[in-house]
Backbone of each chain as nested JSON, in Angstrom:
{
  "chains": [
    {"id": "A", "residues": [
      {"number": 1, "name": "UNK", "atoms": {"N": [101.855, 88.073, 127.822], "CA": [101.415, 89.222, 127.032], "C": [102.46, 89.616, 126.003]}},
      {"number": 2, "name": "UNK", "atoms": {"N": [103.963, 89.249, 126.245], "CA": [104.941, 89.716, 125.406], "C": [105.576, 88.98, 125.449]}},
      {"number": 3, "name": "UNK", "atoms": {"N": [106.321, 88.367, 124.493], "CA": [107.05, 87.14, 124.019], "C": [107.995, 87.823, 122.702]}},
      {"number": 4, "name": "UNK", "atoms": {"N": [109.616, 87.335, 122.913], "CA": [110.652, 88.01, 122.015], "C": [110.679, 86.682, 121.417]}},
      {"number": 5, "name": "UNK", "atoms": {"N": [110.644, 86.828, 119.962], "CA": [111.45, 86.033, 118.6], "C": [112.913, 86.71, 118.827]}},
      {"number": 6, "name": "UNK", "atoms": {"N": [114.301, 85.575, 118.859], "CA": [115.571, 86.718, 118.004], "C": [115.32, 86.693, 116.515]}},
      {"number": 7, "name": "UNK", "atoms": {"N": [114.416, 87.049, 115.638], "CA": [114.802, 87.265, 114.604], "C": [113.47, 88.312, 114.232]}},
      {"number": 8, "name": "UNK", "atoms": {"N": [113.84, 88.866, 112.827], "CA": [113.642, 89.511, 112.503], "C": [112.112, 89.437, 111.701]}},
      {"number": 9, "name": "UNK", "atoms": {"N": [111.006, 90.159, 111.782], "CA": [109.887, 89.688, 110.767], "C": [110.519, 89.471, 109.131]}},
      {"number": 10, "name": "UNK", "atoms": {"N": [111.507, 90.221, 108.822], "CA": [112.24, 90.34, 107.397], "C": [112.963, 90.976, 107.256]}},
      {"number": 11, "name": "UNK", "atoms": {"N": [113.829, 90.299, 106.96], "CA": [115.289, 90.243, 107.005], "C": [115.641, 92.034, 106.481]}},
      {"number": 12, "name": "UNK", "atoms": {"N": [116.817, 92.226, 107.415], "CA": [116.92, 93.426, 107.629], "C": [118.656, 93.897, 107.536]}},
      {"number": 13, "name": "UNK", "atoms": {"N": [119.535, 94.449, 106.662], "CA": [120.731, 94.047, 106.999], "C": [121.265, 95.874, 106.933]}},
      {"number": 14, "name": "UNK", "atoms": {"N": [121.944, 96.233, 108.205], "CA": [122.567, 97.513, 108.35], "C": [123.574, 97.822, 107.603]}},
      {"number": 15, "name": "UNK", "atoms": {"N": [123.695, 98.516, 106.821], "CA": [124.836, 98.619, 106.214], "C": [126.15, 99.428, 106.46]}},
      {"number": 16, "name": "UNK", "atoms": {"N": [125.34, 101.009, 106.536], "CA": [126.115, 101.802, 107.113], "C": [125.524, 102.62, 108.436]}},
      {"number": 17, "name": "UNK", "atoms": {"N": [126.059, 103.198, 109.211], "CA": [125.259, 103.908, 110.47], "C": [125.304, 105.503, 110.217]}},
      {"number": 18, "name": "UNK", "atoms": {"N": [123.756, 105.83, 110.293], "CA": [122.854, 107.099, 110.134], "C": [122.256, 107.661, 110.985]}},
      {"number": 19, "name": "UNK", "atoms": {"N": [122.632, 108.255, 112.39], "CA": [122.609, 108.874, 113.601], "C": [121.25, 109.226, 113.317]}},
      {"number": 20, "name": "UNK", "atoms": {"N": [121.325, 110.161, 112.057], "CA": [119.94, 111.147, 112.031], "C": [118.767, 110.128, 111.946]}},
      {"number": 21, "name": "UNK", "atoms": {"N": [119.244, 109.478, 110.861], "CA": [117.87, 108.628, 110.763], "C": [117.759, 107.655, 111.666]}},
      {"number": 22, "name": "UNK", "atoms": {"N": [118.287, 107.25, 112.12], "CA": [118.21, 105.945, 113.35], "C": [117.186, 107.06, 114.404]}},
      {"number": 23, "name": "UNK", "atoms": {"N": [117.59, 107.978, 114.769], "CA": [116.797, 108.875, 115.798], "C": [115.727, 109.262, 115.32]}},
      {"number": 24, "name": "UNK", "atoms": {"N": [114.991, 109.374, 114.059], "CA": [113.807, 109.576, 113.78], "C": [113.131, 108.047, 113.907]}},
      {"number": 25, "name": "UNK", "atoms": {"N": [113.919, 106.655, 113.373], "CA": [113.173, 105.607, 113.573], "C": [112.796, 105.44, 115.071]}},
      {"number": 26, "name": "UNK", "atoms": {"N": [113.623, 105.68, 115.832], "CA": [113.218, 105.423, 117.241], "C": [112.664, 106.135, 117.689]}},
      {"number": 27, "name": "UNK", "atoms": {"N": [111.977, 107.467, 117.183], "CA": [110.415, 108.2, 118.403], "C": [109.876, 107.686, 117.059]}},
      {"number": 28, "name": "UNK", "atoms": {"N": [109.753, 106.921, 116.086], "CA": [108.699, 106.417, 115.16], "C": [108.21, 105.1, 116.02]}},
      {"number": 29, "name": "UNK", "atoms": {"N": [109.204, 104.327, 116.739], "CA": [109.378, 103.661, 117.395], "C": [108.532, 103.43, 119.053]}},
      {"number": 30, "name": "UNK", "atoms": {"N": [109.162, 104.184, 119.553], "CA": [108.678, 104.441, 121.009], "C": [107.961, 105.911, 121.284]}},
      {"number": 31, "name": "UNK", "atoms": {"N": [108.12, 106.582, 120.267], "CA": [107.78, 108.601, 120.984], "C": [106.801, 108.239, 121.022]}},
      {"number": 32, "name": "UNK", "atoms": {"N": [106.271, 109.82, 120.844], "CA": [104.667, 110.584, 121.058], "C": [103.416, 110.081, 120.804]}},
      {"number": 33, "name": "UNK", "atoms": {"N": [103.778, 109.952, 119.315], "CA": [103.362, 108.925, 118.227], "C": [103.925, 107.994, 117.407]}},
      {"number": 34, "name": "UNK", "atoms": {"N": [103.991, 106.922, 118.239], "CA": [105.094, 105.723, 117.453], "C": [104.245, 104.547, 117.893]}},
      {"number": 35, "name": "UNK", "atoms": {"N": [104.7, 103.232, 117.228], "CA": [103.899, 102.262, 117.277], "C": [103.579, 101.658, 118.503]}},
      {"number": 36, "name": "UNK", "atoms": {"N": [104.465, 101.956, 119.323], "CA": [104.13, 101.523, 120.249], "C": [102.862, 101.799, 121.314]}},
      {"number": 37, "name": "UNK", "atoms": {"N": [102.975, 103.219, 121.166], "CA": [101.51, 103.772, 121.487], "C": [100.36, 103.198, 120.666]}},
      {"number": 38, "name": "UNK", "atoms": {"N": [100.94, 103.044, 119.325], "CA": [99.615, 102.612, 118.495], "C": [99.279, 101.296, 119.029]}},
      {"number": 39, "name": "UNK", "atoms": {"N": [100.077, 100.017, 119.55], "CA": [99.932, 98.455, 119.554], "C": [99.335, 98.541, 120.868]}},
      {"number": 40, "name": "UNK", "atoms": {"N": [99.783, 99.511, 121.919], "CA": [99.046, 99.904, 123.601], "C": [97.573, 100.078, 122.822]}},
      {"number": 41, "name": "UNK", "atoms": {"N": [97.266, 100.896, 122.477], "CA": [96.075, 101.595, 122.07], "C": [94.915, 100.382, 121.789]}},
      {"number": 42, "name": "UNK", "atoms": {"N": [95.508, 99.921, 120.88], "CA": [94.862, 98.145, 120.124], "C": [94.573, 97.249, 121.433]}},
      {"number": 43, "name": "UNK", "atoms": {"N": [95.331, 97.288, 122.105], "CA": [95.525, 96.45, 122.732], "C": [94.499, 96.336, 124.078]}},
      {"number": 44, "name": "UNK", "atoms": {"N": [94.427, 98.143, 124.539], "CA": [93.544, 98.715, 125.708], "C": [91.95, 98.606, 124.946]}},
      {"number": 45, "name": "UNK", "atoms": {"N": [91.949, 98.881, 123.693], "CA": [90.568, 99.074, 123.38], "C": [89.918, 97.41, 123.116]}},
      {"number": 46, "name": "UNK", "atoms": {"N": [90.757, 97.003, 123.194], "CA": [90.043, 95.404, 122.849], "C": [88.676, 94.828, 124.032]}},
      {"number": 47, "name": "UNK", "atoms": {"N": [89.35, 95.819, 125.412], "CA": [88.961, 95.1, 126.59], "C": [87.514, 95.265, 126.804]}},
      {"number": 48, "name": "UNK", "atoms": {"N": [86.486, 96.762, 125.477], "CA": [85.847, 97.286, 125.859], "C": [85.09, 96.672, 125.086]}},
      {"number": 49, "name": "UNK", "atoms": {"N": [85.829, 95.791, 124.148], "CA": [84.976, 95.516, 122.988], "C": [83.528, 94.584, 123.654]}},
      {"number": 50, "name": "UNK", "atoms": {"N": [82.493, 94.877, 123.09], "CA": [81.343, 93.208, 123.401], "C": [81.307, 92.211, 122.423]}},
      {"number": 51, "name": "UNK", "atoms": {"N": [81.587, 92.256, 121.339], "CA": [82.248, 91.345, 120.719], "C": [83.428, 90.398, 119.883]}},
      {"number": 52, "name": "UNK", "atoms": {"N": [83.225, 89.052, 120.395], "CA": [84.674, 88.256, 120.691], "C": [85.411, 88.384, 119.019]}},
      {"number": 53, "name": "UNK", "atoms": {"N": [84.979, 88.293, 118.386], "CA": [85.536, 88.746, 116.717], "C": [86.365, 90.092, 116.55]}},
      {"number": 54, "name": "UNK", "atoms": {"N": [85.798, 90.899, 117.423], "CA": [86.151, 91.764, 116.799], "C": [87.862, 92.001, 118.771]}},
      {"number": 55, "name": "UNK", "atoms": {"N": [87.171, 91.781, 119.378], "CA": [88.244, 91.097, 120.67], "C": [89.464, 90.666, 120.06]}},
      {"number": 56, "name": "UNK", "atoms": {"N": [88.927, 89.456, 118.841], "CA": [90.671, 89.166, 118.723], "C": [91.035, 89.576, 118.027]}},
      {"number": 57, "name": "UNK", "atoms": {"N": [90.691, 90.333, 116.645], "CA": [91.238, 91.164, 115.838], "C": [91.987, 92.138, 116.335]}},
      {"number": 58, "name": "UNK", "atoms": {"N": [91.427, 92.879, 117.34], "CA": [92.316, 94.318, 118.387], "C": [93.42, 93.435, 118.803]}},
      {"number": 59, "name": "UNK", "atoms": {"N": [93.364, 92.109, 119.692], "CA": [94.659, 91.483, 119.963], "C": [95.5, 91.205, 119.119]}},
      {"number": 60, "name": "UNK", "atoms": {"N": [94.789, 90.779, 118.014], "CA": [95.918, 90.104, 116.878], "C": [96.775, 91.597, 116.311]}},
      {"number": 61, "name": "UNK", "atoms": {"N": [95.789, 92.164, 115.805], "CA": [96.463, 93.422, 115.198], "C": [97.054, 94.085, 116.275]}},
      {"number": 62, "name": "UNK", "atoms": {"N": [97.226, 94.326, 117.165], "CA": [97.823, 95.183, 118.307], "C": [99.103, 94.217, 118.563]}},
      {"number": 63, "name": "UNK", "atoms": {"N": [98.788, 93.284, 118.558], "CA": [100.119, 92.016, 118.763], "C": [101.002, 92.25, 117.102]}},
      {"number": 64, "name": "UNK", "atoms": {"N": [100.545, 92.517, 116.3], "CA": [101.292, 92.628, 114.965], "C": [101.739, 94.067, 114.782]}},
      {"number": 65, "name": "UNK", "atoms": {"N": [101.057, 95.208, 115.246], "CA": [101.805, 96.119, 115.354], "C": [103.076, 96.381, 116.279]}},
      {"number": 66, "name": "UNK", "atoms": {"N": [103.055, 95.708, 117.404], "CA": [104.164, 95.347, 118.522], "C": [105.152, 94.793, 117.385]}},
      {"number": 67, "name": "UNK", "atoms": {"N": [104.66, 93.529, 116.582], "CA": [105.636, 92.336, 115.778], "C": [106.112, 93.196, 115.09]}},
      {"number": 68, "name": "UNK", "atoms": {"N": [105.626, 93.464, 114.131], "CA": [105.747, 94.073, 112.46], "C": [106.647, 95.154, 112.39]}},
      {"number": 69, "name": "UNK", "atoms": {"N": [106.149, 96.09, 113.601], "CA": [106.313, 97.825, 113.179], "C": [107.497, 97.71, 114.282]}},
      {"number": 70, "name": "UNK", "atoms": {"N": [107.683, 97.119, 115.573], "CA": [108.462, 97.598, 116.418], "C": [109.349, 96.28, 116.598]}},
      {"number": 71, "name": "UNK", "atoms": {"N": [109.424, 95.196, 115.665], "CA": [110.249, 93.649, 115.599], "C": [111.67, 94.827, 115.915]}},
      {"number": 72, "name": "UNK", "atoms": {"N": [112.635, 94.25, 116.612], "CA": [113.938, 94.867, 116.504], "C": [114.857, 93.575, 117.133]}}
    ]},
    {"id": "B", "residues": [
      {"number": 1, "name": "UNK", "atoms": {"N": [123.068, 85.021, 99.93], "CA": [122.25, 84.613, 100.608], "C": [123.225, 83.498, 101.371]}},
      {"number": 2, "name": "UNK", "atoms": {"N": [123.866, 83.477, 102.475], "CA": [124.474, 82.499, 103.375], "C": [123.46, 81.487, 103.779]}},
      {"number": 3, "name": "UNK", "atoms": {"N": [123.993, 80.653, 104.526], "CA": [123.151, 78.878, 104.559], "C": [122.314, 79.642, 105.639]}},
      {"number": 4, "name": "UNK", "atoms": {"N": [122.436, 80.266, 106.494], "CA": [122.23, 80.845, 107.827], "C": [121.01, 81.678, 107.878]}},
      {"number": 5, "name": "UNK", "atoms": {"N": [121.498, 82.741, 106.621], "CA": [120.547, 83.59, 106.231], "C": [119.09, 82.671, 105.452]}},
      {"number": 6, "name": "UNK", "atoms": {"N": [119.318, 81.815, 104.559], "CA": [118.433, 81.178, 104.121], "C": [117.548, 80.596, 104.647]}},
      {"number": 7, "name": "UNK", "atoms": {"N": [118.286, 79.631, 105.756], "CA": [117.039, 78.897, 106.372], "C": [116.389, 79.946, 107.432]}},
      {"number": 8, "name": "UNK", "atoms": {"N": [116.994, 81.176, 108.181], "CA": [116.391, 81.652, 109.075], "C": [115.135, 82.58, 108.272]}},
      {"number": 9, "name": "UNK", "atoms": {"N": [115.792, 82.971, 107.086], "CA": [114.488, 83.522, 106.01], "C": [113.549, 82.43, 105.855]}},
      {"number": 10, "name": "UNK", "atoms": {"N": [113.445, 81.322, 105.758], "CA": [112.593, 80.253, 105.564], "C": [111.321, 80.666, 106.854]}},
      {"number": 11, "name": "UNK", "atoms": {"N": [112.014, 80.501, 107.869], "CA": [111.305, 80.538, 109.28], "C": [110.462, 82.13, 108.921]}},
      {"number": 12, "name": "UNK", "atoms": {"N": [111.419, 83.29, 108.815], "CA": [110.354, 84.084, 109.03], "C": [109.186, 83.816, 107.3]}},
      {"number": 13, "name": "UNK", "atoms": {"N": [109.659, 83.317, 106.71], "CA": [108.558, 83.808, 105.593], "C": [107.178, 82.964, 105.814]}},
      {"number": 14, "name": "UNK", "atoms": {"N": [107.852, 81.218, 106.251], "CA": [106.249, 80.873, 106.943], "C": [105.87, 81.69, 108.369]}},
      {"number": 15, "name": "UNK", "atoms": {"N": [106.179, 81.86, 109.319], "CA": [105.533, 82.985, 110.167], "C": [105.069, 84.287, 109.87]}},
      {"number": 16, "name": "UNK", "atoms": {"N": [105.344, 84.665, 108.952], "CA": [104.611, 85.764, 108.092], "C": [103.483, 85.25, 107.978]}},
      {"number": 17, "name": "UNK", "atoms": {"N": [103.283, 84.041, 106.877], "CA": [102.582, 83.576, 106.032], "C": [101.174, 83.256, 107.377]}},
      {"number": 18, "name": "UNK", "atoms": {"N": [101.934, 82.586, 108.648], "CA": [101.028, 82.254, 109.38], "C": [100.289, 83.361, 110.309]}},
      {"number": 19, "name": "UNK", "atoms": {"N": [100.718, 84.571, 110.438], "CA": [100.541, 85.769, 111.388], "C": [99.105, 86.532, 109.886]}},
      {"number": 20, "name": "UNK", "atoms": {"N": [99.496, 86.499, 108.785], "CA": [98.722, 86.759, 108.177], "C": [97.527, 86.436, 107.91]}},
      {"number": 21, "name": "UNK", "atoms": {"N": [97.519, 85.009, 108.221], "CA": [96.227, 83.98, 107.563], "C": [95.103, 84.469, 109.27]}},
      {"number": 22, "name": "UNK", "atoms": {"N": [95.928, 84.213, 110.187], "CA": [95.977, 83.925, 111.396], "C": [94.619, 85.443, 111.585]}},
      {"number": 23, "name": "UNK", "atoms": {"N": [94.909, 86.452, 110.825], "CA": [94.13, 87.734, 111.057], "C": [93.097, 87.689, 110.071]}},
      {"number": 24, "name": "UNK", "atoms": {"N": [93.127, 86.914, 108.742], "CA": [92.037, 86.712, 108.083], "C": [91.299, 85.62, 108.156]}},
      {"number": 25, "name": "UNK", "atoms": {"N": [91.941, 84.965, 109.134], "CA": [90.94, 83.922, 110.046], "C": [89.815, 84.308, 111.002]}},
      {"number": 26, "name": "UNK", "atoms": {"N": [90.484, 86.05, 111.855], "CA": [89.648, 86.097, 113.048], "C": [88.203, 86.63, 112.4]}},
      {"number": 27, "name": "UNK", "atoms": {"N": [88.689, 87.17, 111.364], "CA": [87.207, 87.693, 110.637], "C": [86.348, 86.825, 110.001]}},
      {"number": 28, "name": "UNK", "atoms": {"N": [86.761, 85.768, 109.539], "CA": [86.12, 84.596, 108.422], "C": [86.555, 83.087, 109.076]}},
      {"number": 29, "name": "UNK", "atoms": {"N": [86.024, 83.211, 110.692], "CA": [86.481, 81.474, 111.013], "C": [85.768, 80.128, 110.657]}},
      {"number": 30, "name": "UNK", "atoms": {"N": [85.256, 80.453, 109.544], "CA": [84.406, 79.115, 109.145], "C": [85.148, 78.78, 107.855]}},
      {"number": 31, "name": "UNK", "atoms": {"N": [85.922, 79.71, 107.279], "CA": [86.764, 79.896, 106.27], "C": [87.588, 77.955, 105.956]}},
      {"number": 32, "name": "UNK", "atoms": {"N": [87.232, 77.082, 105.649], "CA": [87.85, 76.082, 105.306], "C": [88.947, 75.88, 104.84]}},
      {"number": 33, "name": "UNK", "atoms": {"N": [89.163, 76.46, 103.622], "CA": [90.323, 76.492, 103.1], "C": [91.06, 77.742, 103.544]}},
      {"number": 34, "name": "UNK", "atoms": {"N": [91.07, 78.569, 103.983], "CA": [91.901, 79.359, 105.261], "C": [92.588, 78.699, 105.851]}},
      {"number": 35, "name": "UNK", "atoms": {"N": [91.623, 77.784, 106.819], "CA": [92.072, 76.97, 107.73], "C": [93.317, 75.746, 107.395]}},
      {"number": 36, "name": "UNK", "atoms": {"N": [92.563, 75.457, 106.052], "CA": [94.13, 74.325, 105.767], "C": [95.165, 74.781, 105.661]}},
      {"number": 37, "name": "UNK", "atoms": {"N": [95.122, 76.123, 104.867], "CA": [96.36, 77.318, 105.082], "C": [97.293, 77.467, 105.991]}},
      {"number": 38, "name": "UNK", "atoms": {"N": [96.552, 77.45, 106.771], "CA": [97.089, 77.715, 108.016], "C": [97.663, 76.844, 108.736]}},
      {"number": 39, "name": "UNK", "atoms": {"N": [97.335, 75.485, 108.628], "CA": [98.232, 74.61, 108.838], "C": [98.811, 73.97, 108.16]}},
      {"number": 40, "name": "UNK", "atoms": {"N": [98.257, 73.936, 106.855], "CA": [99.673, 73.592, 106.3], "C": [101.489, 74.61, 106.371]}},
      {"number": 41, "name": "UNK", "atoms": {"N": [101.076, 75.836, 106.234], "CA": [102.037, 76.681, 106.298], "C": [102.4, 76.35, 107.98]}},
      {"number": 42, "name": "UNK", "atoms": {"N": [101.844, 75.875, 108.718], "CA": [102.042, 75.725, 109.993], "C": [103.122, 75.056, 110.612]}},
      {"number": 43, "name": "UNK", "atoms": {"N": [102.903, 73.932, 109.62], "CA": [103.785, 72.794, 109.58], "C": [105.092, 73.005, 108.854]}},
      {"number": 44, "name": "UNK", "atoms": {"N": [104.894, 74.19, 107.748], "CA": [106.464, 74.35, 107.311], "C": [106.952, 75.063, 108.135]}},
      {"number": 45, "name": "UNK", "atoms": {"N": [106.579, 76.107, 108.875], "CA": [107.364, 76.849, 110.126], "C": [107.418, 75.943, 111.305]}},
      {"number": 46, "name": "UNK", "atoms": {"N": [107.03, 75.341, 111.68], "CA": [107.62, 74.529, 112.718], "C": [109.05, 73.479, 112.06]}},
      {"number": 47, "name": "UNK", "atoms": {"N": [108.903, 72.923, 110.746], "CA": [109.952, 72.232, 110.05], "C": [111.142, 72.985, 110.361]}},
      {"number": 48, "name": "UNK", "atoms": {"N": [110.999, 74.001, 109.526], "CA": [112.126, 75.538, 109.075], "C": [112.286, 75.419, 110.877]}},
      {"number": 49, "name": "UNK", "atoms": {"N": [111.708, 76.173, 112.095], "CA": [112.117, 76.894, 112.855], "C": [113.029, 75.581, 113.3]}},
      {"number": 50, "name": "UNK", "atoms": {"N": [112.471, 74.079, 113.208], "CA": [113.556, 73.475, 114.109], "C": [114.596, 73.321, 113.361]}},
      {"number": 51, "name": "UNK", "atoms": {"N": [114.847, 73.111, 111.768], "CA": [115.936, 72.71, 111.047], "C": [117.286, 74.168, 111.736]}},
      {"number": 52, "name": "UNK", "atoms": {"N": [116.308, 75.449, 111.597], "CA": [117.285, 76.329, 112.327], "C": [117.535, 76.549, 113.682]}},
      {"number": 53, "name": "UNK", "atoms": {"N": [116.615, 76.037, 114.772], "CA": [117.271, 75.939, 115.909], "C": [118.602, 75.489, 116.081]}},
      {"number": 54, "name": "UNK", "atoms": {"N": [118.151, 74.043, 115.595], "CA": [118.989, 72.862, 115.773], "C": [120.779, 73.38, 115.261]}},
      {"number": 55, "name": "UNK", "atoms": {"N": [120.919, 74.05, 114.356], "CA": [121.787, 74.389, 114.175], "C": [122.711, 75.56, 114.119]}},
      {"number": 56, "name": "UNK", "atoms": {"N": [121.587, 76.838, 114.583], "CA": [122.176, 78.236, 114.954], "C": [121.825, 78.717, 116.311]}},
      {"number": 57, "name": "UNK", "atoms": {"N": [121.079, 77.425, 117.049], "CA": [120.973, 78.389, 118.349], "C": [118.846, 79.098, 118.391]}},
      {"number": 58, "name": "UNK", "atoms": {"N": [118.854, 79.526, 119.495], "CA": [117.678, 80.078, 119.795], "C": [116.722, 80.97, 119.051]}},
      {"number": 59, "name": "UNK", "atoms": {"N": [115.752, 81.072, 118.825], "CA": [114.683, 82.06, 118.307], "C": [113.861, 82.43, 119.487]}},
      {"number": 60, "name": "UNK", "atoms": {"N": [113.623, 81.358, 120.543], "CA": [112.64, 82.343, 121.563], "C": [113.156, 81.176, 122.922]}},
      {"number": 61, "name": "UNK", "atoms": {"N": [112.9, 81.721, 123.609], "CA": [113.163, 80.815, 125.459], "C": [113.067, 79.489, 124.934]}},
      {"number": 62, "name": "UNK", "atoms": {"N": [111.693, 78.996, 124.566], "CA": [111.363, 78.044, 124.663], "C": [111.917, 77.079, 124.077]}},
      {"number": 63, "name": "UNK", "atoms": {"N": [113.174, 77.294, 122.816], "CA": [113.937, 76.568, 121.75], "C": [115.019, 76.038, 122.947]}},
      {"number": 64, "name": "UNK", "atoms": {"N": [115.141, 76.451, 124.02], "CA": [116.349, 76.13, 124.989], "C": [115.83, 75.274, 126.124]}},
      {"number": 65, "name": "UNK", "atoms": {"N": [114.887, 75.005, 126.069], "CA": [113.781, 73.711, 127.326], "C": [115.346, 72.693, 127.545]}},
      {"number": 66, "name": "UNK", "atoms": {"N": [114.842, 72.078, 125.901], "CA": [116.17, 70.844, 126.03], "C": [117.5, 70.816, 126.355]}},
      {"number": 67, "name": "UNK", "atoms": {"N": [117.891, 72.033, 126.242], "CA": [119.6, 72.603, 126.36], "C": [120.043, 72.312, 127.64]}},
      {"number": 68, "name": "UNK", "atoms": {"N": [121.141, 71.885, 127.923], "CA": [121.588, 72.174, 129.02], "C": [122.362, 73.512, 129.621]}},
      {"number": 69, "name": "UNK", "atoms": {"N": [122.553, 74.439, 128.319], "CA": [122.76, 75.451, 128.485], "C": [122.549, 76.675, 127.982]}},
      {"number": 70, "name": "UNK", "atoms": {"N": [122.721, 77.893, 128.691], "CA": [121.956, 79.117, 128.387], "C": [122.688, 79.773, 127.334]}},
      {"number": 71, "name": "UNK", "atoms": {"N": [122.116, 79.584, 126.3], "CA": [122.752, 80.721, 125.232], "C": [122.194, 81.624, 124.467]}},
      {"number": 72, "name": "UNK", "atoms": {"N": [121.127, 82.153, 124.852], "CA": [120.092, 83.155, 124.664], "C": [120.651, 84.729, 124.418]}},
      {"number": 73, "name": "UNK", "atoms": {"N": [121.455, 85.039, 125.441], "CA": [122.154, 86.107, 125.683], "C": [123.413, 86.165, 124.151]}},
      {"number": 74, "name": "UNK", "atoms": {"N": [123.894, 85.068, 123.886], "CA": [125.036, 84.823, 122.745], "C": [124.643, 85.738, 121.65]}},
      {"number": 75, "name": "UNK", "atoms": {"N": [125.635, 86.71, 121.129], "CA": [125.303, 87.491, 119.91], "C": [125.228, 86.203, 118.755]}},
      {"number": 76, "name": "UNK", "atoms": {"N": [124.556, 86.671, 118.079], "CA": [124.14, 88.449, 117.374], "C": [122.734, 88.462, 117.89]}},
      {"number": 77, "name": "UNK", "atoms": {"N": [122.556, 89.531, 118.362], "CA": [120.903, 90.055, 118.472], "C": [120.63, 89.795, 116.892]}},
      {"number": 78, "name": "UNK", "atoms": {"N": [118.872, 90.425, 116.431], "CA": [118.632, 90.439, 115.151], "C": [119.27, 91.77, 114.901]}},
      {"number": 79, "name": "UNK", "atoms": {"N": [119.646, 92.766, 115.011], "CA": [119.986, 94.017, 114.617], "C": [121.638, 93.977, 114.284]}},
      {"number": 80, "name": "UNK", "atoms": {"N": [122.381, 93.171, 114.395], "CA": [123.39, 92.907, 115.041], "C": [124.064, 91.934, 113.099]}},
      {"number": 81, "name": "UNK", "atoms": {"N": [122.679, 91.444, 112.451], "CA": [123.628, 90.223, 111.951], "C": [123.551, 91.071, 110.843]}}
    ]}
  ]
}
């Protein structure tokens, strides 16, 4: 169900370190409302779906919001 | 752009290329020329990912089958380089 790349979807290079903002990326990240809830969400509603088209789209996109939004 | 940085940009830009096609496939799978897309770009990310295995080390478990040893754990994470 979950499989790590080490690298990055695109290329990403830190330059300097930003407490504040690093802590807003990470509940953008994991909080309330962060992607991760969003890629769960994709991911739970797929199961209800009755059709297989639209089945793997919820996987794919729920698997790319995991990739894309939460790659670290 | 370092040798390092280049080819590992290689890898992600065809896996982009393929994660993309890959979703305008699930909607349009009769799509023909999609489909060659998709493997052709297929074939340059498998090229790219081994030219950079082979010489920086791991991208996922499975790049280490052949290894005799574990270097998965070895910095740099991606956040790291």
């Amino acid at each position: 169900m979950w499989s790590y790349d080490k690298s990055l979807i695109y290329p990403v290079k830190i330059k300097k370190s930003d407490p504040s903002l690093a802590k807003k990326i990470m509940s953008q990240f994991g909080g309330p409302h962060g992607e991760m809830g969003a890629a769960t969400r994709y991911l739970t509603q797929r199961f209800g779906v009755p059709y297989g088209e639209i089945t793997g789209i919820l996987t794919d996109v729920g698997t790319e919001d995991a990739n894309l939004h939460l790659k670290s | 752009m370092t040798e390092k940085e280049e080819m590992l940009f290689n890898v992600q830009k065809y896996r982009f290329a393929l994660i993309d096609i890959a979703m305008y496939l699930d909607s349009h799978k009769n799509d023909k020329e999609a489909m060659e897309t998709f493997k052709k770009y297929g074939k340059d990310y498998l090229e790219a990912k081994k030219a950079y295995v082979d010489k920086f080390g791991p991208l996922m478990h499975s790049d280490l089958i052949g290894e005799s040893k574990w270097t998965w754990t070895d910095a740099p994470w991606p956040w790291e380089v």
